[in-house]
MARBA-247444 format. One record per residue (C-alpha): y, x, z. Coordinates in steps of 0.2 Angstrom, whole numbers, plus 5000, padded with zeros to 4 digits. Example, Ala and Ser with C-alpha at 12.3 -4.5 7.8 and 13.67 -1.06 7.14 Angstrom:
2
497850625039;499550685036;
***
This chain:
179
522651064586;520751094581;520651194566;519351304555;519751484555;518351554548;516751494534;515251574530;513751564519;512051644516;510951634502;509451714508;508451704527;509151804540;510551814555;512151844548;513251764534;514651834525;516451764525;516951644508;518551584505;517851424508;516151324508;515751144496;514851034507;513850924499;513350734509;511350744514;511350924510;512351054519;513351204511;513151224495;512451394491;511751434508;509951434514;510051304526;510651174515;509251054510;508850864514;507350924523;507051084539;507551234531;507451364547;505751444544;504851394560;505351204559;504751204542;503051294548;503051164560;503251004548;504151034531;504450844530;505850844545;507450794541;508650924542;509950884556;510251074553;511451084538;512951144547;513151254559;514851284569;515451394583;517051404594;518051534592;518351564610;516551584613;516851774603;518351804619;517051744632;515851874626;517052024623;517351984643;515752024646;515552164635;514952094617;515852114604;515551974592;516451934576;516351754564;514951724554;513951834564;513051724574;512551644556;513851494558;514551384544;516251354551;517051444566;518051344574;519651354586;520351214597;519051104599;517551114613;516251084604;514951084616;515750924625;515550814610;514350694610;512950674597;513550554584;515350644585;516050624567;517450764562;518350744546;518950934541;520350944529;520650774521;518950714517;517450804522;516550714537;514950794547;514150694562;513650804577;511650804577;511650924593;511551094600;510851254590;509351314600;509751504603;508251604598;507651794600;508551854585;510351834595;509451944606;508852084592;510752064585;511252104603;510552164619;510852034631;511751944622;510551774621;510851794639;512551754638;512351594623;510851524636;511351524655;510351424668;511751304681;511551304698;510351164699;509451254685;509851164669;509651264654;511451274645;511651314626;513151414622;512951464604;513651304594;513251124590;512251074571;512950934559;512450834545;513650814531;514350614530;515550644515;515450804505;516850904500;517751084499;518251164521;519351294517;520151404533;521651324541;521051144539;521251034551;519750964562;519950764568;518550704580;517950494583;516650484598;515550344591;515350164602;514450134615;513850244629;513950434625;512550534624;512550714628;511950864617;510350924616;509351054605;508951004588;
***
């Protein structure tokens, strides 16, 4: 069963957010509270680029097993960390397609907008670490490891131990990409 074992916010610009007991998520917004959440790009560089983009950035969640992937090779990683909303377990993220709806708990729905787009900063939190979230496949293919965004559908409180239910919208799927 795909659950939500951990929630995070942050007020202010940086890597990192702290553990909450839970997050409000508010439709066309994002988490409540948190720097992220806006109707428009809140991430510094996409606002520098054009303040008037949506923001298909107001949630941002990670799978749990990615921190065991890492502590294989050597990084030790802990939830929140990677500045993530909701950390995840049970569910592969990264195999859903954009469009995805999850329902968390009984009534909070986000729609998968795409992959998070790992940047330097994983690399200053972490020797080697972007490394590990951004690998090239054989035939070359850049592949994102560190999480998938989503917008918020219908608002509401995620608390840890709710349950996570996904719908793969109609039609053909089509795969993740940064946003």
């Amino acid at each position: 069963m795909a659950e939500v074992v951990a929630v995070h916010l942050c007020e202010q610009h940086g890597f990192s957010k702290r553990a909450v007991p839970h997050i409000d998520l508010v439709a066309g917004v994002g988490v409540l509270g948190d720097v992220h959440a806006g109707p428009f790009v809140q991430h510094l560089s996409r606002v520098a680029a054009d303040p008037t983009q949506p923001n298909l950035r107001q949630v941002h969640l990670i799978a749990a097993e990615l921190f065991d992937l890492l502590a294989d090779v050597g990084h030790h990683v802990k939830p929140g960390e990677l500045g993530e909303n909701i950390t995840t377990a049970g569910l592969d993220l990264h195999s859903l397609a954009v469009g995805t709806t999850m329902v968390i708990g009984d009534d909070v729905i986000l729609a998968v907008t795409g992959l998070r787009n790992p940047c330097n900063q994983i690399e200053r939190f972490q020797p080697g670490l972007l490394s590990e979230v951004a690998q090239r496949s054989d035939d070359g293919t850049l592949v994102r490891r560190a999480g998938v965004m989503a917008v918020v559908i219908l608002g509401g409180t995620v608390r840890i131990g709710d349950r996570i239910r996904t719908a793969t919208p109609p039609g053909a799927p089509r795969p993740l990409d940064r946003v």
